[in-house]
C-alpha positions in Angstrom: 2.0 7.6 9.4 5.0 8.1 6.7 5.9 11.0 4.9 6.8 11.9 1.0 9.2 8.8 1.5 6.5 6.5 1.3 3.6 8.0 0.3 5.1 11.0 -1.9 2.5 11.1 -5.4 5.6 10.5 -7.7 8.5 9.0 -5.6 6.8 7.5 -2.4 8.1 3.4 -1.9 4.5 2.6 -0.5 2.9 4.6 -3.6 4.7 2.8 -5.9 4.6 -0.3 -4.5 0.9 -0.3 -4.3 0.0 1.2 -7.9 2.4 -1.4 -9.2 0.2 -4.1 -7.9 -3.0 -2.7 -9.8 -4.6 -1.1 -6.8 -4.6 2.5 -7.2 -3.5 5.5 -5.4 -3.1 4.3 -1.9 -4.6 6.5 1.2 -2.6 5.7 4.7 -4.5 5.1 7.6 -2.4 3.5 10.1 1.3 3.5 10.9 3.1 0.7 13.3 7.0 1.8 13.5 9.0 -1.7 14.4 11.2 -1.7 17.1 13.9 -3.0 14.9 13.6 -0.6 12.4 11.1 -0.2 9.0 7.0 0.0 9.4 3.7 -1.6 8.4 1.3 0.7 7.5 -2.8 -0.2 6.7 -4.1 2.1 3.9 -7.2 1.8 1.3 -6.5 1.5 -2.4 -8.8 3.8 -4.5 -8.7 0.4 -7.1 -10.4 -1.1 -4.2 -12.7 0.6 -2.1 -14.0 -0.9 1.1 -11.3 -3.1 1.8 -8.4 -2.2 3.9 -4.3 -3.5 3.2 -1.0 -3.5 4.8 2.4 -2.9 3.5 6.0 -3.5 5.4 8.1 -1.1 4.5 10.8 -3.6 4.9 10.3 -6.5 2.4 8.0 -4.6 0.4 5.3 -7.0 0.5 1.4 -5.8 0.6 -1.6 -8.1 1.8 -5.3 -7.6 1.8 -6.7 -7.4 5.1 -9.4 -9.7 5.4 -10.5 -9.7 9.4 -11.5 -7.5 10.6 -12.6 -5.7 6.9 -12.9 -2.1 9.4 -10.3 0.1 10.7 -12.3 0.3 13.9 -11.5 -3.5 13.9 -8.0 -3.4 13.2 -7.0 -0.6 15.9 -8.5 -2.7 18.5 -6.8 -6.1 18.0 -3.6 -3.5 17.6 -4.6 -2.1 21.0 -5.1 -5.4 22.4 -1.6 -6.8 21.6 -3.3 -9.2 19.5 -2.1 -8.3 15.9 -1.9 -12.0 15.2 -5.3 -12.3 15.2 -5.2 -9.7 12.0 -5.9 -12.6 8.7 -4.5 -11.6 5.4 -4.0 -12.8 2.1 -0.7 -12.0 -0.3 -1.5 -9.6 -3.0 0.9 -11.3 -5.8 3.8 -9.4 -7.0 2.5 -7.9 -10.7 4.2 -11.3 -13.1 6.5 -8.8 -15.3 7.9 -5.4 -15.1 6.2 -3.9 -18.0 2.9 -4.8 -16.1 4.3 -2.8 -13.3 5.3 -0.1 -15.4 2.2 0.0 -17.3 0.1 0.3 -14.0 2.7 3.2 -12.8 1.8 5.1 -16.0 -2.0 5.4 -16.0 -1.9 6.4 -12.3 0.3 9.1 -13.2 -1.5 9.6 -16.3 -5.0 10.0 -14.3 -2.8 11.7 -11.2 -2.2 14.8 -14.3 1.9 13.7 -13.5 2.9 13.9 -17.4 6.4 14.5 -16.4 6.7 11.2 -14.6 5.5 9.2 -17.9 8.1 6.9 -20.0 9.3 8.8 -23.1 9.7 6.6 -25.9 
C-alpha cells in the first residue's frame, strides 16, 4: 500500500500532495502498483469523510471517487478488470503556492509537527 515514501506524516509525496489540496491527513486503503512503474492508491481524507479518492503517484494528480462511493465497490470493479467503470472528478490543483503552503502548515500544526512549520 506505500510506505513513509508516500505516506510518511512529514515527507510522504501522497501526504503532501493531499494536504496541499485542503483535504486533510490522508488514510491509504488500496494500492495498484503499474506495470510500467509508479501506483494509484484510493485513500480517505480526514477533511472529507465518507468519500473515497485516488492519487497516481506518477503525475501527482488526485480525484474524488464518485462511483462506486464504497471500497467494497471499488475492489470489485478492480477485481473484475473493469477499473474503467471507476467515475471520478479532478480535485483542482490548490491556485497559488502560499495556499498550498498554508494548508501544509495547519496540518502540521494540528499533526503537533512544530518542527516542520515555516520560520519567518
Amino acid at each position: 500500500m506505500g510506505g513513509d515514501e508516500e505516506w510518511g506524516t512529514t515527507n510522504g509525496t501522497g501526504t503532501l500532495a493531499v494536504v496541499g489540496l485542503g483535504l486533510g491527513k490522508p488514510t491509504p486503503l488500496l494500492a495498484r502498483k503499474l506495470i510500467y512503474g509508479g501506483g494509484q492508491y484510493i485513500f480517505s481524507a480526514e477533511a472529507k469523510p465518507g468519500q473515497l479518492f485516488m492519487w497516481d503517484a506518477e503525475t501527482g494528480d488526485v480525484q474524488h471517487i464518485v462511483d462506486p462511493t464504497s471500497l467494497d465497490g471499488v475492489k470489485k470493479l478492480i477485481a473484475a478488470d473493469e477499473m474503467n467503470k471507476i467515475k471520478y472528478e479532478d480535485i483542482p490543483v490548490a491556485p497559488t503556492v502560499e495556499e498550498r503552503e498554508a494548508h501544509h502548515e495547519t496540518f502540521f500544526a494540528a499533526q503537533g509537527l512544530t518542527h516542520m512549520l515555516r520560520k519567518e
